[in-house]
C-alpha positions in Angstrom: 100.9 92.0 82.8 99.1 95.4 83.0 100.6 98.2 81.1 99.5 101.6 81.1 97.4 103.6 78.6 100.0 104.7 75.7 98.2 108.3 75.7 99.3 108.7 79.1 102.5 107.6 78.7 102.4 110.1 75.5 101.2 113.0 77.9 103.8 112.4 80.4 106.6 112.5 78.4 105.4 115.6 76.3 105.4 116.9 79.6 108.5 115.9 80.8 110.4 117.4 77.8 109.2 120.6 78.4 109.4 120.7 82.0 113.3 119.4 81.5 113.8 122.5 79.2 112.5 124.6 82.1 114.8 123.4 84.6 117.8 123.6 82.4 116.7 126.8 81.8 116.0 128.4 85.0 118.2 125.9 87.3 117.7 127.4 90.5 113.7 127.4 90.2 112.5 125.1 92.9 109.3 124.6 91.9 109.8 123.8 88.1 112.4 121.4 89.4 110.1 119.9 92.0 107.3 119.4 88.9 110.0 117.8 86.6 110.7 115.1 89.4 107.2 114.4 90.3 106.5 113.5 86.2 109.9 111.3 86.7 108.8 109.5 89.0 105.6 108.6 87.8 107.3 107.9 84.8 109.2 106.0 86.7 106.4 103.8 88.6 104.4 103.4 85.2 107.0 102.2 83.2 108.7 99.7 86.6 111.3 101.3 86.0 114.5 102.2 89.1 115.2 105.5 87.6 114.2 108.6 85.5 116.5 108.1 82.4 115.4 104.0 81.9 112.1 105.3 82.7 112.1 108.1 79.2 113.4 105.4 77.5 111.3 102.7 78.3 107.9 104.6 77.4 109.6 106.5 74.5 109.8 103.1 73.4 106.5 102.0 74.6 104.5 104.8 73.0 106.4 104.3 69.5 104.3 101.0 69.2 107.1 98.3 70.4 106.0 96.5 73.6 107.8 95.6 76.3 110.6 92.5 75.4 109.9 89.2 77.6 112.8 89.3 79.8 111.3 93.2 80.3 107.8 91.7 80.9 109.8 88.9 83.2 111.7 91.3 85.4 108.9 93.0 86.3 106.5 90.4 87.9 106.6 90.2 91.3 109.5 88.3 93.2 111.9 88.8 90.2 
C-alpha cells in the first residue's frame, strides 16, 4: 500500500491547527473557513479516511512514527 510522505502529512496538520484556531476565532470568516475544509479534506483523501476528525487522528498517529495497523491497511484496499 502507498502511504504518503510523513512531512506532508506533518505540514498539513501544522496547518490545519492553525487554520482551526482561525475559524474558531473569527467564525463568520468565509474564506478562513473555506481554507480549513480544503486542508480536511485532503487530510481526509491522504489518510483514506470518511471524515475530518478520523482523518487528524489517523496522520497524528502516522507522523508520530506508528504505521497504519493491518485491518487499517486491509480496509483500505480497494473492494473492501
Amino acid at each position: 500500500m502507498l502511504m504518503p510522505d510523513r512531512n506532508t502529512i506533518d505540514r498539513l496538520l501544522r496547518h490545519y491547527r492553525t487554520q482551526e484556531r482561525g475559524v474558531l476565532a473569527r467564525p463568520c470568516d468565509l474564506s478562513i473557513r473555506r481554507r480549513f475544509e480544503d486542508t480536511a479534506y485532503t487530510l481526509c483523501v491522504l489518510m483514506g479516511e470518511r471524515t475530518a476528525r478520523e482523518a487528524v487522528h489517523a496522520a497524528e498517529r502516522y507522523v508520530g512514527g506508528a504505521s497504519p495497523t493491518p485491518r487499517q491497511a486491509l480496509e483500505r484496499l480497494p473492494g473492501s
